[in-house]
C-alpha positions as CSV (number, residue, x, y, z in Angstrom):
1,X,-21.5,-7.1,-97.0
2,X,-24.4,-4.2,-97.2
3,X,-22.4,-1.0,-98.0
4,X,-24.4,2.6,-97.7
5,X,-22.4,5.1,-99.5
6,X,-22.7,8.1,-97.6
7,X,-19.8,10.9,-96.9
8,X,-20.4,12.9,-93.7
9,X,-19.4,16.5,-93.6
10,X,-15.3,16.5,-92.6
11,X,-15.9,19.4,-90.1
12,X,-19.1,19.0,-88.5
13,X,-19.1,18.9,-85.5
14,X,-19.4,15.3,-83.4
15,X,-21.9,14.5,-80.8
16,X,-22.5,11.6,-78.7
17,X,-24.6,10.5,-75.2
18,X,-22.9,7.3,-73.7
19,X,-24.1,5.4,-70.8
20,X,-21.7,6.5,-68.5
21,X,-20.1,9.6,-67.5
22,X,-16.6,10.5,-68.8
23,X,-13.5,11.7,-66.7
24,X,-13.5,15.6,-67.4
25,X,-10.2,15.6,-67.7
26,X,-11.1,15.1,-71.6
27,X,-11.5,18.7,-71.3
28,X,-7.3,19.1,-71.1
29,X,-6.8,17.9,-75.1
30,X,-7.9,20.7,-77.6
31,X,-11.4,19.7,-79.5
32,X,-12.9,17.7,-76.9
33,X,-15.4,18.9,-74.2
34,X,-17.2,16.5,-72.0
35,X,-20.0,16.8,-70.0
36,X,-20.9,14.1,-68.0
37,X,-22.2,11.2,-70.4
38,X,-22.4,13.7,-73.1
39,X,-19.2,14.5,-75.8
40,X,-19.0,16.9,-78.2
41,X,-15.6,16.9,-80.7
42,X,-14.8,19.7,-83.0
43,X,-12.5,17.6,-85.8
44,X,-10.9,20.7,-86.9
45,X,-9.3,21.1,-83.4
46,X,-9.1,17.4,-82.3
47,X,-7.7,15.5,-85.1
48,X,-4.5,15.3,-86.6
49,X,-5.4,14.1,-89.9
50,X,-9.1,13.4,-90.3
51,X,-9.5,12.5,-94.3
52,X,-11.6,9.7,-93.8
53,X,-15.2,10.6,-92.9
54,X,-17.1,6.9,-93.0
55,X,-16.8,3.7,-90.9
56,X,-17.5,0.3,-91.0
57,X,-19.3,-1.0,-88.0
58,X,-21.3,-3.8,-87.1
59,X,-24.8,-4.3,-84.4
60,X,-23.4,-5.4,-80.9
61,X,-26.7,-7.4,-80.3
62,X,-25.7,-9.2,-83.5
63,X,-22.1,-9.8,-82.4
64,X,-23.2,-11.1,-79.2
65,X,-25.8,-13.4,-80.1
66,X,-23.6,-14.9,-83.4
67,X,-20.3,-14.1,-83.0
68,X,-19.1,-14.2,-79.2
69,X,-20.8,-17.6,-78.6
70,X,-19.1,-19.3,-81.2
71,X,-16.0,-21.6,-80.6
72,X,-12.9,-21.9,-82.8
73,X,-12.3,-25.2,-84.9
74,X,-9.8,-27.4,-86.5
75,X,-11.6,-26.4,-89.8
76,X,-12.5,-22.1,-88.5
77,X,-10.1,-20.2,-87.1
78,X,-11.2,-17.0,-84.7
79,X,-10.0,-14.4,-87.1
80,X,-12.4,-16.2,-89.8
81,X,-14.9,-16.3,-88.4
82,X,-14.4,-13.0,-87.7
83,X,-14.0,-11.6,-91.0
84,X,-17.0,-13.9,-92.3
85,X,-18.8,-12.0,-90.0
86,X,-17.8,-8.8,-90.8
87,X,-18.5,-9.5,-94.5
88,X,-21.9,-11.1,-93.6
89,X,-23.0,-8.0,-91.2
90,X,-21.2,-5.0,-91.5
91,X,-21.8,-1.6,-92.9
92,X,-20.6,1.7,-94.0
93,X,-21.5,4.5,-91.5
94,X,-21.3,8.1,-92.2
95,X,-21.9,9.3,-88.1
96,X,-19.2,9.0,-85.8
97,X,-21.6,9.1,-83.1
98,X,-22.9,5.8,-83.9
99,X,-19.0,4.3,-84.1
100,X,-18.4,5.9,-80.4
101,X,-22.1,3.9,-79.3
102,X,-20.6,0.9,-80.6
103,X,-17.2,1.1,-79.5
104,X,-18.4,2.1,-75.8
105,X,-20.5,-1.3,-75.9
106,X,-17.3,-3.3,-77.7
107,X,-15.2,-1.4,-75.0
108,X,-17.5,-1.6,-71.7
109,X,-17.4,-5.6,-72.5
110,X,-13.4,-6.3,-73.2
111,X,-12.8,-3.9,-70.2
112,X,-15.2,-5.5,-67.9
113,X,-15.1,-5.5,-63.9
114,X,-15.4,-9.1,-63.2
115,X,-11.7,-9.4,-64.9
116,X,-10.1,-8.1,-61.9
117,X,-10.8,-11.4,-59.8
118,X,-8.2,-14.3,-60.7
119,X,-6.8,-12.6,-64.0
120,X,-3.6,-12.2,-62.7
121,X,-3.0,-8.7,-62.6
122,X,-3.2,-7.2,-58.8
123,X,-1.6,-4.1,-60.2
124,X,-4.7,-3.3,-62.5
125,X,-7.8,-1.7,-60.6
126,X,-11.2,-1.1,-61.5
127,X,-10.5,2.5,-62.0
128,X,-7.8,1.8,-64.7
129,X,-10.5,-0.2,-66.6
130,X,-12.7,2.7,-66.3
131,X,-9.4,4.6,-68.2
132,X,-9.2,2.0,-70.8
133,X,-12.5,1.7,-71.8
134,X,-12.9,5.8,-72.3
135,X,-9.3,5.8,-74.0
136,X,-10.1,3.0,-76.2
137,X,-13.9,4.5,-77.1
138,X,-12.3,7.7,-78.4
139,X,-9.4,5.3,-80.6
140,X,-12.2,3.7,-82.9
141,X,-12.6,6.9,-84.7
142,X,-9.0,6.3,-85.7
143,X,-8.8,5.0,-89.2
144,X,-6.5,2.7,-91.3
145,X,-7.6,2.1,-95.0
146,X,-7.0,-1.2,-96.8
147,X,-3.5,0.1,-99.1
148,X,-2.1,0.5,-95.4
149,X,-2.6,4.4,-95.5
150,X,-3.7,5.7,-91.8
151,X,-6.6,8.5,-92.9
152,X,-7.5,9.3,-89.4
153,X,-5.3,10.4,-86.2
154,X,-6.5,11.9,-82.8
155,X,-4.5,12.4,-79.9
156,X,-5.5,9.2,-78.8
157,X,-3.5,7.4,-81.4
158,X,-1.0,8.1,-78.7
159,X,-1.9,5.9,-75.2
160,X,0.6,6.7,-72.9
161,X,0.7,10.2,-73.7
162,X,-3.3,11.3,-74.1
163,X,-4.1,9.2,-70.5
164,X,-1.2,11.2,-68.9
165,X,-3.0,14.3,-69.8
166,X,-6.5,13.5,-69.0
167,X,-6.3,11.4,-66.0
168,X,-2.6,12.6,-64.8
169,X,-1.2,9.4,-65.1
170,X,3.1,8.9,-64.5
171,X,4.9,7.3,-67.6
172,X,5.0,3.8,-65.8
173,X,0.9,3.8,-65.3
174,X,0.5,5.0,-68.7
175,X,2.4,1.8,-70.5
176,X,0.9,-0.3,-68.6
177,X,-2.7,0.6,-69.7
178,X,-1.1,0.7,-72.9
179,X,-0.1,-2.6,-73.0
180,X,-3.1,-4.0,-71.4
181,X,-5.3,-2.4,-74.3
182,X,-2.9,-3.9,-76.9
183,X,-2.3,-7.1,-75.6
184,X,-5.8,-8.8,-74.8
185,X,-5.0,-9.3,-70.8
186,X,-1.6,-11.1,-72.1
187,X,-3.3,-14.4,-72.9
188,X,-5.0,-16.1,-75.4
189,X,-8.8,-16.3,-73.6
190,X,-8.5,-12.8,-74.2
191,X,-6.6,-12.3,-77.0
192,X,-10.0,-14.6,-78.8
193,X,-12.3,-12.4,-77.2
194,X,-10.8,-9.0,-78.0
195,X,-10.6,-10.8,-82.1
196,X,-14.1,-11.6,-82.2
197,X,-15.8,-8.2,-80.3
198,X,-13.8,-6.2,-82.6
199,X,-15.4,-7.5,-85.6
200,X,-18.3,-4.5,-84.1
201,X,-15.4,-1.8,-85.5
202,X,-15.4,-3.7,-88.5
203,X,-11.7,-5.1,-88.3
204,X,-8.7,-6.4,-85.6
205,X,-7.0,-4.2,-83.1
206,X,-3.6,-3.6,-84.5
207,X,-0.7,-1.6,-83.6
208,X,2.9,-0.4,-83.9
209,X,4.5,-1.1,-80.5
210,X,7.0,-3.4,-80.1
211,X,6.7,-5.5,-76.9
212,X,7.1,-2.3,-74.7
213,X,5.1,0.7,-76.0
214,X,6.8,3.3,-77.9
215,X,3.9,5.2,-78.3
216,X,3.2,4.1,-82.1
217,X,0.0,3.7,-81.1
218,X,-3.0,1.2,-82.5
219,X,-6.1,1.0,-84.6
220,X,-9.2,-1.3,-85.6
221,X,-7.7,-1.9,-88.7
222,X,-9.9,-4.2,-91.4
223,X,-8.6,-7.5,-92.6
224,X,-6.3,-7.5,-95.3
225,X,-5.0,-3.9,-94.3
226,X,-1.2,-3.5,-95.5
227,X,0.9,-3.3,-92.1
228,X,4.1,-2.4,-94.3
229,X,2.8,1.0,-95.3
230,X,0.8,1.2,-91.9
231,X,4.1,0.9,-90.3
232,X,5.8,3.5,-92.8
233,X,2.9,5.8,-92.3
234,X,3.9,5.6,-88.5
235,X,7.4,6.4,-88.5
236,X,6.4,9.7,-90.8
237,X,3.9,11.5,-88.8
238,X,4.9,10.1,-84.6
239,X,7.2,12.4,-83.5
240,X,5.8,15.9,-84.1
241,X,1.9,15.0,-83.1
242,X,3.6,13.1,-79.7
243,X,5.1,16.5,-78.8
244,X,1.6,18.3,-79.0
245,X,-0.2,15.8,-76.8
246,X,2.4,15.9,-74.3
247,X,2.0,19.8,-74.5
248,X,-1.0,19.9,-72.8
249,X,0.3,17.6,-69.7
250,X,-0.5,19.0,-66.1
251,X,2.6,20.7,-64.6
252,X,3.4,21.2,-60.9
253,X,1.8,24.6,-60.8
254,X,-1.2,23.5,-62.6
């Protein structure tokens, strides 16, 4: 794996152009200002815990070409060749930016339109993909650290809670997105595809739901990441941050 060692100022301030607009309704959760394609963060203001300042990312062009088209085998199994790639390909970033570019593109694919015809889900609508795939762009600057340790939080950690302020979704909406983005479309097609696009963030999609969310949340976590401690971590910091997404929720009089 090529590694640049590189440590990006903790407070500078984030800014990235994607190729499509974002809801404004960004603009609710403290940090965070969006104008049209472009997004500025302030990490002071948006984080929770923002120790970690470098991320491990991979070219999409490289994952698509290598990685996507390649089938599982008696011999390879998905989250091998994964990690093979990830080893081969990956490297140490310094600029957020460039993780949002990539997760946008990892993001835009997983979440793509052509899944609403004949995947089984009538409920889910081409708007709530457009959801996802914001919700789940702004995630990858989440961080988990091999020992387990979770070094970054934003208010996206928490699903449910940060799409019910930004897009003024009810609780029932809310989980369902949530469990959409955590379980790969509920079946294994998806569940291979999701493994071998997130090799782009450098690791798996991982997270601390049970089988209906609870709001604990998920992360690109790399291989060989220690769920005890990630877990433990959880349980320590969950409640308090929860409460100060949900703070900023729209109200009848709003």
């Amino acid at each position: 794996m090529t590694v640049t060692e590189n440590v990006a100022a903790p407070h500078d301030i984030i800014t990235v152009d994607l190729p499509t607009a974002f809801d404004p309704g960004w603009n609710r959760l403290p940090g965070i200002h969006v104008d049209g394609c472009r997004i500025t963060i302030d990490p002071e203001k948006y984080f929770f815990r923002f120790e970690s300042h470098s991320w491990l990312v991979a070219d999409w062009d490289l994952v698509t070409s290598e990685l996507l088209p390649v089938e599982e085998t008696t011999a390879s199994a998905v989250e091998q060749m994964a990690l093979d790639f990830i080893k081969r390909h990956a490297v140490r970033t310094p600029e957020p930016a460039r993780v949002l570019s990539t997760a946008y593109q990892v993001y835009a694919y997983l979440f793509r339109d052509e899944h609403l015809n004949g995947i089984g889900l009538p409920q889910v609508t081409a708007d709530h993909l457009r959801m996802l795939r914001e919700a789940a762009t702004l995630m990858a600057l989440n961080k988990v650290e091999l020992d387990g340790h979770i070094s970054n939080v934003g208010p996206c950690w928490f699903f449910p809670a940060a799409t019910s302020v930004v897009f003024g979704l009810d609780d029932s909406v809310g989980d369902m997105l949530d469990e959409i983005y955590h379980g790969g479309w509920f079946n294994e097609h998806r569940r291979i595809e999701s493994i071998k696009a997130h090799a782009a963030l450098g690791g798996r999609l991982v997270h601390g739901c049970q089988a209906v969310p609870d709001q604990s949340g998920g992360v690109v976590a790399p291989y060989g990441a220690s769920m005890t401690v990630f877990r433990e971590d959880l349980s320590a910091f969950k409640a308090g941050w929860l409460a100060q997404v949900y703070a900023h929720r729209l109200t009848a009089t709003d």
